[in-house]
C-alpha positions in Angstrom: 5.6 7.9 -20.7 4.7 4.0 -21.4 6.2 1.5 -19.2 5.3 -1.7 -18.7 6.1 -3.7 -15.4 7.3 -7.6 -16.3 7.1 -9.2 -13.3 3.6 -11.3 -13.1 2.4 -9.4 -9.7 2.4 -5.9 -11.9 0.5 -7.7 -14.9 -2.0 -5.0 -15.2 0.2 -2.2 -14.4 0.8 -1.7 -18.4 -3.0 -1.9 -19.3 -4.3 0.8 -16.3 -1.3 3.6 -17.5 -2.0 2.7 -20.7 -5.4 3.6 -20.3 -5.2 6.7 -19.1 -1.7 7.7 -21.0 -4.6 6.8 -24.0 -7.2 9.5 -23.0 -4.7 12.0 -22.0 -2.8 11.4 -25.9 -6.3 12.0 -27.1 -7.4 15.2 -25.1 -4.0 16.7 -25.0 -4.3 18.4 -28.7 -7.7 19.8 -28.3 -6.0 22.9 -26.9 -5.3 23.7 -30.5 -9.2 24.1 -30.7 -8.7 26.9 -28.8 -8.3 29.3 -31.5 -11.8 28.5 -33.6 -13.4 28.9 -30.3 -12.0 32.0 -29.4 -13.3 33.3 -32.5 -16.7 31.6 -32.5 -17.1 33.4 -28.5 -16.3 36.4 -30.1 -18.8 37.1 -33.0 -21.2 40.0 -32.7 -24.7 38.0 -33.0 -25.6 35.3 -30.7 -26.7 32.3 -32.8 -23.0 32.1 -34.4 -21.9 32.2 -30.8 -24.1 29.4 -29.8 -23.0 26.9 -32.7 -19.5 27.7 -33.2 -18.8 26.6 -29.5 -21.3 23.7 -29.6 -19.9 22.4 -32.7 -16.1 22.7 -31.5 -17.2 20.9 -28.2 -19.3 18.2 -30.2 -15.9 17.6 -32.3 -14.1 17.4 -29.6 -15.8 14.7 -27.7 -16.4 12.8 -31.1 -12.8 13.1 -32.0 -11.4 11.5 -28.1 -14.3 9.1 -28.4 -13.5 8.0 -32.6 -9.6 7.9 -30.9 -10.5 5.6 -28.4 -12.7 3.2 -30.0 -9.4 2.8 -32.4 -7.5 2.3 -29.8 -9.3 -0.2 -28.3 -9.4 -2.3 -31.6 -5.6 -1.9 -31.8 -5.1 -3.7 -28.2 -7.1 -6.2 -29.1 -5.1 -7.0 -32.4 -8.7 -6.3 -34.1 -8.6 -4.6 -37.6 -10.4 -1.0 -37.7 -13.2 -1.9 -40.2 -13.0 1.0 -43.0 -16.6 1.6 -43.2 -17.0 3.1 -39.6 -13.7 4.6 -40.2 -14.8 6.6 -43.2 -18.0 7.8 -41.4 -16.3 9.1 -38.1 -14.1 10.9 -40.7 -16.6 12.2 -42.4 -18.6 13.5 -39.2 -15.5 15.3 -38.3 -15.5 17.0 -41.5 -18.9 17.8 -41.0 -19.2 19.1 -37.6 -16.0 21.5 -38.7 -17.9 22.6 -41.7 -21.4 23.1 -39.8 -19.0 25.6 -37.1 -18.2 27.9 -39.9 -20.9 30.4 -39.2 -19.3 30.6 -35.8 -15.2 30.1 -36.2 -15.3 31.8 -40.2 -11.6 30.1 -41.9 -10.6 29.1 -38.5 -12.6 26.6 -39.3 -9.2 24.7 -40.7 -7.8 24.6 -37.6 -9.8 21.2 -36.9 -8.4 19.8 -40.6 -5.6 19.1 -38.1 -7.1 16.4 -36.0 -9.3 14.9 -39.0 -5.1 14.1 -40.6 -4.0 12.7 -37.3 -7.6 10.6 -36.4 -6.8 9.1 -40.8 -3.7 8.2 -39.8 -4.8 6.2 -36.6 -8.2 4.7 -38.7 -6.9 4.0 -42.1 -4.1 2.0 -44.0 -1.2 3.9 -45.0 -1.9 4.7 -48.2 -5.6 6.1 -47.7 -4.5 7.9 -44.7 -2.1 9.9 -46.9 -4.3 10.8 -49.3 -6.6 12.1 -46.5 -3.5 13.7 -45.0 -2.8 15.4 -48.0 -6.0 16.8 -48.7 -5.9 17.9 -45.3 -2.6 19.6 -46.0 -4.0 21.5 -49.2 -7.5 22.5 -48.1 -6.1 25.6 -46.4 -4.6 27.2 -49.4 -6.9 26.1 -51.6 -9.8 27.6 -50.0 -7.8 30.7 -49.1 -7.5 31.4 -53.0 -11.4 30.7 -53.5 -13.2 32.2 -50.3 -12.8 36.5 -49.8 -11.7 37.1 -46.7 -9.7 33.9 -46.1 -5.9 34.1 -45.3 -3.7 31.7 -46.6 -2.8 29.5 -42.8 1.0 28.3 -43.5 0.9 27.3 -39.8 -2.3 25.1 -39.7 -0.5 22.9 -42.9 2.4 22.6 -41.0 0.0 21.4 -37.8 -1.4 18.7 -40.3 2.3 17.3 -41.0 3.6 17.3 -37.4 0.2 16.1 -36.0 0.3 13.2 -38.6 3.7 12.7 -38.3 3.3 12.6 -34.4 0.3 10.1 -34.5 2.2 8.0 -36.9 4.1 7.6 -34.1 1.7 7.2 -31.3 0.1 4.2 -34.0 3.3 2.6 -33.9 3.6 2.4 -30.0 0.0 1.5 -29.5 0.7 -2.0 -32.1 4.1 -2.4 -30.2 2.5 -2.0 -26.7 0.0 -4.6 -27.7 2.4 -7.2 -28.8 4.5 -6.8 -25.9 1.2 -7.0 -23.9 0.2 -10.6 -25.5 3.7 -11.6 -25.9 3.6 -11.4 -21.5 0.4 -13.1 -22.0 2.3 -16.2 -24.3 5.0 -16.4 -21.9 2.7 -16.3 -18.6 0.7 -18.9 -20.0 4.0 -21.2 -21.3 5.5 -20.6 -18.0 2.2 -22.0 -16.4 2.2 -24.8 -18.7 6.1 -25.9 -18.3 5.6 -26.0 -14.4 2.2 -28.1 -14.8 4.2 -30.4 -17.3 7.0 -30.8 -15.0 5.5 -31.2 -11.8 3.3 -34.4 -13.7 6.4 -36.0 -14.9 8.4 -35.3 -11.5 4.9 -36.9 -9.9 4.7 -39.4 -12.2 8.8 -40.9 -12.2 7.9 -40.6 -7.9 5.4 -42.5 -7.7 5.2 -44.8 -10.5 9.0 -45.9 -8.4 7.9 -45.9 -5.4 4.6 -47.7 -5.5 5.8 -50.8 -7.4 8.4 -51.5 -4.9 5.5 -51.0 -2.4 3.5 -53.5 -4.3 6.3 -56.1 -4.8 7.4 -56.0 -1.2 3.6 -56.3 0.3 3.3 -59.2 -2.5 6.1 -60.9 -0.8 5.4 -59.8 2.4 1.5 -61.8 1.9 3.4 -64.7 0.6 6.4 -65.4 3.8 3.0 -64.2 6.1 3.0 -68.0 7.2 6.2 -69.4 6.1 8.8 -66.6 7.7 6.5 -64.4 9.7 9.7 -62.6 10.8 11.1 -61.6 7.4 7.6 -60.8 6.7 7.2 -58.0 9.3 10.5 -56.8 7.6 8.9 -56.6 4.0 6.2 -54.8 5.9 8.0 -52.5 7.3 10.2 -51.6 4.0 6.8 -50.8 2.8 5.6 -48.5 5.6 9.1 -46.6 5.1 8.8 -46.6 1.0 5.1 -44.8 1.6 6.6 -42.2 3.8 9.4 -41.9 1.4 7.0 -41.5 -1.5 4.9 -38.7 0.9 8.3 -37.1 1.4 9.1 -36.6 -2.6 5.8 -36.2 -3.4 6.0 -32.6 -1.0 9.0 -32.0 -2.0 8.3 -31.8 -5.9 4.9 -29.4 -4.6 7.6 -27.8 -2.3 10.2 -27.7 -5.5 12.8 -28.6 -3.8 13.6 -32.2 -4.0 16.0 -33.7 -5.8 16.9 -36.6 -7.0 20.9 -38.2 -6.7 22.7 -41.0 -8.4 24.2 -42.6 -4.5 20.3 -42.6 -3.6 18.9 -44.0 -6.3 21.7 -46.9 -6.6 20.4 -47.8 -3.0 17.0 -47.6 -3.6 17.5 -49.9 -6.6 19.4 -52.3 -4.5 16.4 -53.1 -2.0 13.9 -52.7 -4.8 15.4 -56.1 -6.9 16.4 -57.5 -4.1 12.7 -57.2 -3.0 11.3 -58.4 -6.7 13.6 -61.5 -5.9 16.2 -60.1 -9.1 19.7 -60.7 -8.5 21.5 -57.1 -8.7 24.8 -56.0 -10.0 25.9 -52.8 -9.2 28.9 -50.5 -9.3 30.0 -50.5 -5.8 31.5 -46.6 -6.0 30.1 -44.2 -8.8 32.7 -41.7 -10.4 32.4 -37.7 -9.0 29.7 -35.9 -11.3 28.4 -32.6 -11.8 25.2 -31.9 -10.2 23.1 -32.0 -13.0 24.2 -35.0 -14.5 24.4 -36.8 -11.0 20.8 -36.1 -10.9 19.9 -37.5 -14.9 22.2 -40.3 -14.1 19.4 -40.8 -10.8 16.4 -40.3 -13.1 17.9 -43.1 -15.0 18.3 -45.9 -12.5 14.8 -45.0 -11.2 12.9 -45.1 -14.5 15.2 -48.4 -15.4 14.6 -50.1 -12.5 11.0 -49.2 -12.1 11.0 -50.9 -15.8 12.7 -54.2 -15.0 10.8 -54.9 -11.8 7.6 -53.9 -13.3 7.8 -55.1 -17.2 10.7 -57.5 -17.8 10.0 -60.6 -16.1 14.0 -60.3 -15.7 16.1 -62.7 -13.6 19.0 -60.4 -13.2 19.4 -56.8 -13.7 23.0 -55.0 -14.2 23.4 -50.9 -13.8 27.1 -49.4 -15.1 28.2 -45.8 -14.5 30.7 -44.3 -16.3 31.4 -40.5 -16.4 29.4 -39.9 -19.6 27.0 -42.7 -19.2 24.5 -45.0 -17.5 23.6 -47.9 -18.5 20.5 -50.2 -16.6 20.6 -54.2 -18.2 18.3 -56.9 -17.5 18.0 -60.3 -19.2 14.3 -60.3 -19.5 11.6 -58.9 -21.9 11.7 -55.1 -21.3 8.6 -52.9 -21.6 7.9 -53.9 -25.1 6.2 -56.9 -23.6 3.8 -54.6 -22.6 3.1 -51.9 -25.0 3.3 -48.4 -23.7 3.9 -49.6 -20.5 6.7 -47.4 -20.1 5.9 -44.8 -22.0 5.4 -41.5 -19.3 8.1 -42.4 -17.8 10.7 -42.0 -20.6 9.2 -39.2 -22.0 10.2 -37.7 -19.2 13.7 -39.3 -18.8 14.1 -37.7 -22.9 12.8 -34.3 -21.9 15.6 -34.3 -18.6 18.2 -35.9 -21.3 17.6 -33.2 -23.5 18.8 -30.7 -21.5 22.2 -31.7 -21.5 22.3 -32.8 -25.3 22.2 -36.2 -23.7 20.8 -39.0 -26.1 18.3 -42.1 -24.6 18.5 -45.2 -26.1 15.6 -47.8 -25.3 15.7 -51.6 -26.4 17.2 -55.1 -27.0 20.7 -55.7 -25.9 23.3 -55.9 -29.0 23.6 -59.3 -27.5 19.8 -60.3 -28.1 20.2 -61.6 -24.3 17.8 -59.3 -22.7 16.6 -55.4 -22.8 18.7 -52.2 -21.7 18.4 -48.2 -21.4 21.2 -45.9 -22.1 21.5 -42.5 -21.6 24.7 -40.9 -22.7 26.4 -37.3 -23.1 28.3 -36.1 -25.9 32.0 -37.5 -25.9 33.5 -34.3 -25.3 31.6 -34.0 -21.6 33.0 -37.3 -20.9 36.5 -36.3 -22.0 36.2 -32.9 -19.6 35.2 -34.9 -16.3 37.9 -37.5 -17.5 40.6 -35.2 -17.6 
């Protein structure tokens, strides 16, 4: 009878059938009124007619409507505040005592929804007291009202209708959780995407514009000595910005990626351009996709680093089949404090997910600065063998 639809488009699929699956789990028992108003229609003198029906109506309403507002507290993960509680159970008492002019002992048939509506309103324990007071009341008052039969059926009504809204109390909390647990993840899911697109943006750009700015730098300065070689920085500029436009649509598009070959290149022209002599593995060894791609992220952030922060005369890149290594013989970004810092918080959170660990700092050496990333030995030792 419940379902709930998980994909995001049929988000409020759950809450509209659970709506109405609410009122109609409310409404369905009032057929068993049917018998106190049977009774009440049938009594010789008008005036019991007349209140025995109006009061088995009034309870009913009062009894979908007390249902209801309990529900809706349990949706919202809102406690049921006991003092209401008690007085919507006590005006269900009421109204089935004021019918008894009009329904006589069936009267007790409505001690049946005053067990469930406890069980749905109160903690555990007070609901079972009220549950078994409910249960006792008809043999009780059998033994101490003339007339009165002892009702074996309308006790067992109280258990299964207790039982049975037990039950429905159970799948209302669960429904709820699973309702804000969709919530959670919808929300996570949101913030993940907004968190990687910034870093993807972020590792694009923060590349791509510092070549641009080195290369128009040097493009200003050979304006008058080389104007030829000048037009040729300019024009490495003009194709870096469409480059950049190009990753920067294809990380809104999600589908650009980033690869080890490309970013070796890119490096290449980018020290070349800060005038930093490069050494660089002429072939790269056969990766898996994901780690060719890591592998990328590294160069880029590395070299993004040494042009921007180092002050380096020379930069060196090694790639081996479990790691990547990007040296320089300058300062590193600790000359500049947190100069680097977005960037390699982004380089750990793409490390991570390959139990890859990033190492950031001086060369053992003392010579100059390096970043490491490297897998776990045993990766290495798969793609070796």
């Amino acid at each position: 009878m419940f379902t709930v639809a998980l994909p995001a488009e049929r988000a409020q699929q759950p809450v509209t059938h659970w709506r109405f699956t609410g009122w109609l789990l409310a409404a369905v028992w009032l057929f068993f009124l049917n018998i106190p108003l049977l009774t009440a229609l049938h009594q010789a003198e008008v005036w019991r007619r007349v209140l025995g029906a109006t009061t088995l109506v009034v309870f009913g309403f009062c009894y979908v409507w007390v249902f209801q507002w309990a529900r809706a507290h349990r949706l919202a993960h809102r406690a049921i505040p006991l003092g209401p509680a008690w007085v919507a159970l006590a005006l269900l008492v009421g109204l089935g005592l004021a019918g008894i002019p009009g329904t006589g002992g069936d009267w007790l048939t409505t001690l049946v929804f005053v067990a469930a509506a406890a069980v749905f309103l109160l903690p555990n324990r007070q609901a079972l007291v009220v549950v078994a007071l409910a249960a006792l009341t008809p043999p009780v008052a059998a033994a101490l009202v003339p007339g009165w039969e002892a009702e074996g059926t309308v006790v067992f009504a109280v258990l299964l209708a207790s039982f049975a809204m037990f039950g429905v109390t159970r799948l209302t909390q669960r429904n709820a959780e699973l309702q804000a647990a969709q919530q959670e993840i919808r929300r996570l899911a949101v913030a993940e995407e907004r968190a990687r697109t910034a870093r993807d943006l972020h590792d694009i750009l923060g590349h791509s514009l510092t070549v641009v700015a080195v290369k128009a730098e040097l493009a200003g300065r050979l304006l008058e000595l080389d104007p030829a070689r000048a037009a040729t920085e300019i024009a490495d500029v003009e194709r870096l910005a469409r480059q950049a436009l190009a990753d920067v649509r294809g990380t809104v598009g999600a589908y650009r990626g980033v690869k080890l070959a490309t970013e070796l290149a890119g490096a290449r022209s980018a020290l070349a351009a800060a005038g930093i002599a490069a050494e660089l593995p002429e072939t790269v060894p056969s990766l898996p996709a994901e780690r060719d791609e890591l592998f990328g992220w590294t160069v880029r952030e590395g070299v993004t680093n040494v042009v921007r922060h180092s002050g380096a005369r020379r930069c060196e890149i090694r790639v081996g089949p479990a790691t990547v290594e990007v040296r320089d013989d300058g300062r590193g970004p600790a000359g500049e404090p947190g100069a680097a810092g977005h960037g390699l918080v982004g380089l750990r959170e793409r490390a991570r997910r390959l139990d890859a660990t990033v190492t950031v700092g001086r060369r053992p050496d003392g010579r100059g600065f390096q970043l490491r990333v490297a897998l776990p030995a045993a990766a290495g030792e798969r793609d070796g063998g």
